[in-house]
C-alpha positions as CSV (number, residue, x, y, z in Angstrom):
1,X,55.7,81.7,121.8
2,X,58.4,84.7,120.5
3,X,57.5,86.7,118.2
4,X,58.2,86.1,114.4
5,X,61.7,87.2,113.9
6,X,61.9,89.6,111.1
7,X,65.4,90.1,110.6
8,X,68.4,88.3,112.2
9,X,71.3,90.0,114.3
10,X,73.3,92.4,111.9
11,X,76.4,90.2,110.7
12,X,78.9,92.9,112.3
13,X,80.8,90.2,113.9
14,X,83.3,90.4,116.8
15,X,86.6,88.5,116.6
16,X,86.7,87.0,120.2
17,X,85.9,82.9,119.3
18,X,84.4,81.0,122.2
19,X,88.0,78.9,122.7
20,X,89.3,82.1,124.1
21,X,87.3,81.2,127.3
22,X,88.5,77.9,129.1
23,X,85.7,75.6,130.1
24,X,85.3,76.8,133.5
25,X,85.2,80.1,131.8
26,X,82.2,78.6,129.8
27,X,80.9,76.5,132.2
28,X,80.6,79.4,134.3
29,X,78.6,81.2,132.0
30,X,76.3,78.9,130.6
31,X,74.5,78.4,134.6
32,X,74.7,82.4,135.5
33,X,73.0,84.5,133.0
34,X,73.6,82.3,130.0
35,X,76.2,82.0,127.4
36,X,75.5,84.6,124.0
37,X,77.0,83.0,120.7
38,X,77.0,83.9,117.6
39,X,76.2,81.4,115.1
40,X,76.0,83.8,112.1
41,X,73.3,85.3,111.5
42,X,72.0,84.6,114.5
43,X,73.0,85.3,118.2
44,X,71.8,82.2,120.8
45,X,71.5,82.8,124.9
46,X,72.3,79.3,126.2
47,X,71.6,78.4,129.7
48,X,72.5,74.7,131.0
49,X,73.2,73.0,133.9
50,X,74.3,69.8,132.3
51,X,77.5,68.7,133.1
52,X,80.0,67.9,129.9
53,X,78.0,70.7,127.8
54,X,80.6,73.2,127.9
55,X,83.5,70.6,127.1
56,X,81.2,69.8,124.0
57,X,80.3,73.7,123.4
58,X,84.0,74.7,123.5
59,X,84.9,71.3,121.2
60,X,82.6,72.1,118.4
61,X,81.8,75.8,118.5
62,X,85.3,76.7,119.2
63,X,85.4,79.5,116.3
64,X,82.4,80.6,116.6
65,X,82.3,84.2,117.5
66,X,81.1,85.3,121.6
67,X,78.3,87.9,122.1
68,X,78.6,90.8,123.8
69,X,77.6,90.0,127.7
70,X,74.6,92.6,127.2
71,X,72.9,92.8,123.9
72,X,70.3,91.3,121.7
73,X,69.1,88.0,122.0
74,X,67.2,86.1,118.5
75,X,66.8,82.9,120.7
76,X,67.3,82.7,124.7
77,X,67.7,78.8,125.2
78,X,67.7,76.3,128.0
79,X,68.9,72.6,128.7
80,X,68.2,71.7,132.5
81,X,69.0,68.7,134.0
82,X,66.2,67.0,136.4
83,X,65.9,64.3,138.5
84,X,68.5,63.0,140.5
85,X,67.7,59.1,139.5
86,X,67.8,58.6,135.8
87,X,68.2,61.9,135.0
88,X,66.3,63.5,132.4
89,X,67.0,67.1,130.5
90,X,64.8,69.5,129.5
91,X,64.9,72.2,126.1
92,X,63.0,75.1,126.6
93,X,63.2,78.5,124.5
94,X,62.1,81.3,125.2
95,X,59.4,79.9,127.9
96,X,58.0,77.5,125.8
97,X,58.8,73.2,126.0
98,X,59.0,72.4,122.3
99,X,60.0,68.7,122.8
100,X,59.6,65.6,125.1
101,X,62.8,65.4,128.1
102,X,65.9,63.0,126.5
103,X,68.0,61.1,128.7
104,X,71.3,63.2,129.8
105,X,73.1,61.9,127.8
106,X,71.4,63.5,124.7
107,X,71.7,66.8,126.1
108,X,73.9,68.4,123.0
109,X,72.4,66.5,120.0
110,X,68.9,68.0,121.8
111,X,70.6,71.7,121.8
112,X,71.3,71.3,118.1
113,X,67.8,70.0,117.6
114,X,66.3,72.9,119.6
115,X,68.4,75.2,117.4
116,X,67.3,74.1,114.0
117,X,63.7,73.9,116.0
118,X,63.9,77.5,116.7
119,X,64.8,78.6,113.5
120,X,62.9,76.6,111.7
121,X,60.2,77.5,113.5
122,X,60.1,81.4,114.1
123,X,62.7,83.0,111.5
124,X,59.9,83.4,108.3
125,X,62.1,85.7,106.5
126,X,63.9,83.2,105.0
127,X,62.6,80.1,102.8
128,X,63.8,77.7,104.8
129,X,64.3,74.0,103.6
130,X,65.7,71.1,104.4
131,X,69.1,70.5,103.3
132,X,72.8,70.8,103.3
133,X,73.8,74.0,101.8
134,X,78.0,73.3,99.9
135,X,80.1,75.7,97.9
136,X,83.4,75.2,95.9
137,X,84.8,78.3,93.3
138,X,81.3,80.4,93.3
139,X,79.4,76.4,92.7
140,X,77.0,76.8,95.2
141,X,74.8,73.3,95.5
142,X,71.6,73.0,97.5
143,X,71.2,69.3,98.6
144,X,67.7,68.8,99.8
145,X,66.1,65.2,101.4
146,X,64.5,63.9,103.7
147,X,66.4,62.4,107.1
148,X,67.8,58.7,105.8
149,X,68.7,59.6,102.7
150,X,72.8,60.3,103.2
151,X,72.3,64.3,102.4
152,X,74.6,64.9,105.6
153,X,77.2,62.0,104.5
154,X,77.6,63.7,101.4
155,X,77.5,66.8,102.8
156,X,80.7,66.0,105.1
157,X,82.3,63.7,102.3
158,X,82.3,67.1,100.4
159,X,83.2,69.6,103.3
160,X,86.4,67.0,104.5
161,X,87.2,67.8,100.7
162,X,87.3,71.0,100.4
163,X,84.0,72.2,100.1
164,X,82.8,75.3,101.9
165,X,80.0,74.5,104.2
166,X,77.6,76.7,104.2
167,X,74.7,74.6,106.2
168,X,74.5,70.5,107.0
169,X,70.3,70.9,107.8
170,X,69.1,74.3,106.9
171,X,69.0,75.9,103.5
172,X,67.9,79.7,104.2
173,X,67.2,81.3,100.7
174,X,66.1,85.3,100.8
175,X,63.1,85.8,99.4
176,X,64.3,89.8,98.3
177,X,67.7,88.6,97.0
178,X,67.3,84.8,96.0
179,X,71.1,84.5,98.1
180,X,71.4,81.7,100.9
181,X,72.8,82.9,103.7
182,X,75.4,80.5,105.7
183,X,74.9,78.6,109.0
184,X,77.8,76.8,109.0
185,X,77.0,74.5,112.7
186,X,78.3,71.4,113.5
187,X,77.8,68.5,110.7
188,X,75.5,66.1,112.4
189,X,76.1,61.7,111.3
190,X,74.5,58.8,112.3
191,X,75.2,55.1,112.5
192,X,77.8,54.0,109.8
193,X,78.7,57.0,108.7
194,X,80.7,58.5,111.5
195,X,83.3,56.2,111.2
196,X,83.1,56.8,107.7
197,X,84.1,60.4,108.1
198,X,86.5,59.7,110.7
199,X,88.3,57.2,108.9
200,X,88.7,59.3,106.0
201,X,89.2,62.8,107.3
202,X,91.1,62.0,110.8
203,X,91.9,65.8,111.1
204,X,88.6,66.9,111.1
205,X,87.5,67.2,114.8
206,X,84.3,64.9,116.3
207,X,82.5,65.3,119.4
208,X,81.5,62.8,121.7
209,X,79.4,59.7,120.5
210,X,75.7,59.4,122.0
211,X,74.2,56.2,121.6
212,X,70.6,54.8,121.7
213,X,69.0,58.0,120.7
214,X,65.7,58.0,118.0
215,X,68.3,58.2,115.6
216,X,70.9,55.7,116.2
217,X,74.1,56.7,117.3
218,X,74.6,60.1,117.4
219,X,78.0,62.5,116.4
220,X,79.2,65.7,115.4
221,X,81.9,67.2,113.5
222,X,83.6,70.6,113.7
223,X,83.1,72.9,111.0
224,X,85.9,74.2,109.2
225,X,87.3,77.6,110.6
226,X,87.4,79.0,107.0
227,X,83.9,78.2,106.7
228,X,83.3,79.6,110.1
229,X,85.2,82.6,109.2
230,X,83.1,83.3,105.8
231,X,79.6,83.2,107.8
232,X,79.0,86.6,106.3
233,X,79.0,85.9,102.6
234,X,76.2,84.6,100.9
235,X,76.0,81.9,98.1
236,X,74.5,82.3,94.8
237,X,72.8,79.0,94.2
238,X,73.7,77.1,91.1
239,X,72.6,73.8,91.8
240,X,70.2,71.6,93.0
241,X,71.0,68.2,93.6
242,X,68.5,65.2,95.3
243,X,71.0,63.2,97.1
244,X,70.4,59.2,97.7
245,X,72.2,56.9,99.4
246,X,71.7,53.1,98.3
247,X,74.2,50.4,99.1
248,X,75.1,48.5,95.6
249,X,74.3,51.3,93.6
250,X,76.3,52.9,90.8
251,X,76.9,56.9,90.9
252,X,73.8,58.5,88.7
253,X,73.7,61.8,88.5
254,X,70.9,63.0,86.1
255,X,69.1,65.9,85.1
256,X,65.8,66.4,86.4
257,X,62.9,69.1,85.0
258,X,61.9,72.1,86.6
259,X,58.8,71.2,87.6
260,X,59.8,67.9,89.2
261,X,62.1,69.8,91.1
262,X,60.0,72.6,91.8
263,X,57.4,70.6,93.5
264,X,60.5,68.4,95.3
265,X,61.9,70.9,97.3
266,X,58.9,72.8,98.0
267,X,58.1,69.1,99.6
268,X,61.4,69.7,101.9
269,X,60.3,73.2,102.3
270,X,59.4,73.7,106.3
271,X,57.4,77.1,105.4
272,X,56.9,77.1,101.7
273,X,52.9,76.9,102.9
274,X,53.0,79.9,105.3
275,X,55.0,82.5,103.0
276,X,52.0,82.0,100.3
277,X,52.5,84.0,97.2
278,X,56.4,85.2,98.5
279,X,57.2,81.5,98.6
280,X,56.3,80.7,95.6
281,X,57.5,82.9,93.4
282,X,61.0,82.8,95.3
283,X,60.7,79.0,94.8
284,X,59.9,79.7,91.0
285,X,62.7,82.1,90.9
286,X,65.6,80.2,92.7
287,X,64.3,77.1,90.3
288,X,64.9,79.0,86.9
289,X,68.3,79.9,88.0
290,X,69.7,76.5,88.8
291,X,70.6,73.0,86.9
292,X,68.6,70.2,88.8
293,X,69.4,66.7,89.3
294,X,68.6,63.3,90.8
295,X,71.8,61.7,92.2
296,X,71.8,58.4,93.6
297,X,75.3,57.0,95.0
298,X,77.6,54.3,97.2
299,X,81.1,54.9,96.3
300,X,82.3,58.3,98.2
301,X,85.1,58.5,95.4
302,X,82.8,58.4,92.1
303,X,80.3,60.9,94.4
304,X,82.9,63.5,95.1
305,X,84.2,63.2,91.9
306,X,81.2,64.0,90.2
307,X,80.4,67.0,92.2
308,X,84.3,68.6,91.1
309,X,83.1,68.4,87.8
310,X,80.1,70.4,88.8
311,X,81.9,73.3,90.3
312,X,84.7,72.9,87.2
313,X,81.3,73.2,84.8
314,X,82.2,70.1,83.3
């Protein structure tokens, strides 16, 4: 097991993206010595055999900034193919088997699961929760739920919108500064709502489908390159806002108390137990300084609609 990472690569970003390399370029790289990306704040080795990963990698990371070839590593990570008959891969990092082998064909919804799993897991500088993390005009809106409640739908309804994306799963607050600090990686739908997404936003760019996973079916969407390109400045959150998606239902949007919430997303809160007192009162903090709300919606219309008005302060 790594150690606990105190404090994430320094955000002095280079300005070579990882579609300057061709896939063969990044192909090459991922099975010798491993392929270093940034994705701000962080810096990922990844190592793979898999065939189709750097098509994917090159698809959906495509502005995201290369490491230097030597440097510091945050997270060395691995996704091996095995088997020769119904082939299996594997995710390790740094030494250590986190999760059970997926079929092959899982091998890049598994790397983004292994990512969130190593941050998640290790980097207890933050407050990390669950949830998409938006921004519009200085509105910055956490959206914290649990998986099946449409927090990611909303999340890309907003983002195909306009909305700066600053995080579809991981909402890392500062403790010091009370600031989240953006992750912008690929938007991750299921099911229904890929087509959704693709219907209405056509330019935005999706990876390859994977079916039959634990989840459904499986996709991913770009992240916009101005969102990409702003990975370096912090939001000031404003809002917190309980997304939940339930066919039929009318768009609610209504204020919730501060110690509902309070207790809420310390629920979706993956080390609100281990950071003790510092959690806490950064909890207590970040909750004083926001509006909270239930919000409960169908229509994609009446839901982006009523988050305009939020970042307009109406």
């Amino acid at each position: 097991m790594p150690a606990r990472i105190d404090q994430p690569t320094p955000l002095n970003l280079p300005s070579t993206p990882l579609s300057s390399l061709t896939e063969a370029q990044v192909r090459e790289r991922l099975e010798n010595g491993g392929l270093a990306l940034l994705t701000p704040p962080f810096r990922f080795r990844i190592r793979s055999n898999v065939a189709g990963l750097a098509a994917t990698l090159r698809t959906l990371y495509a502005d995201f900034p290369l490491g230097q070839e030597q440097g510091f590593d945050d997270f060395t990570v691995s996704l091996q193919k095995t088997r020769p008959f119904r082939p299996k891969v594997h995710f390790e990092s740094d030494g250590g088997q986190p999760f059970e082998p997926l079929p092959l064909s899982q091998a890049f919804p598994m790397l983004e699961w292994g990512f969130n799993w190593c941050i998640s897991s290790h980097c207890h500088n933050y407050m990390i929760t669950h949830a998409a993390v938006i921004e519009q005009n200085g509105c910055t809106i956490i959206l914290p739920a649990p998986p099946g409640s449409g927090k990611s739908t909303l999340c890309a309804l907003l983002v195909g919108h306009g909305w700066r994306l600053l995080s579809d799963e991981l909402a890392l607050l500062d403790p010091r500064t009370g600031l989240l600090t953006p992750i912008p990686r690929p938007i991750s739908l299921k099911n229904a709502s890929i087509e959704l997404i693709r219907q209405r936003y056509p330019a935005l760019q999706l990876g390859s489908l994977v079916r039959d996973t634990i989840k459904g079916t499986v996709g991913h969407f770009q992240p916009p390159s101005d969102s990409v390109a702003r990975s370096g400045e912090p939001g000031t959150p404003t809002h917190v806002v309980f997304p939940r998606y339930r066919s039929g239902a009318s768009t609610l949007l209504v204020p919730l108390a501060r110690g509902a919430a309070f207790i809420r997303l310390a629920q979706n809160t993956f080390n609100y137990d281990l950071l003790g007192q510092t959690g806490f009162e950064a909890l207590g903090k970040l909750i004083a300084n926001v509006t909270a709300y239930d919000f409960e919606y169908q229509d994609a219309d009446d839901a982006i609609a009523r988050f305009d008005s939020l970042a307009r302060g109406v």
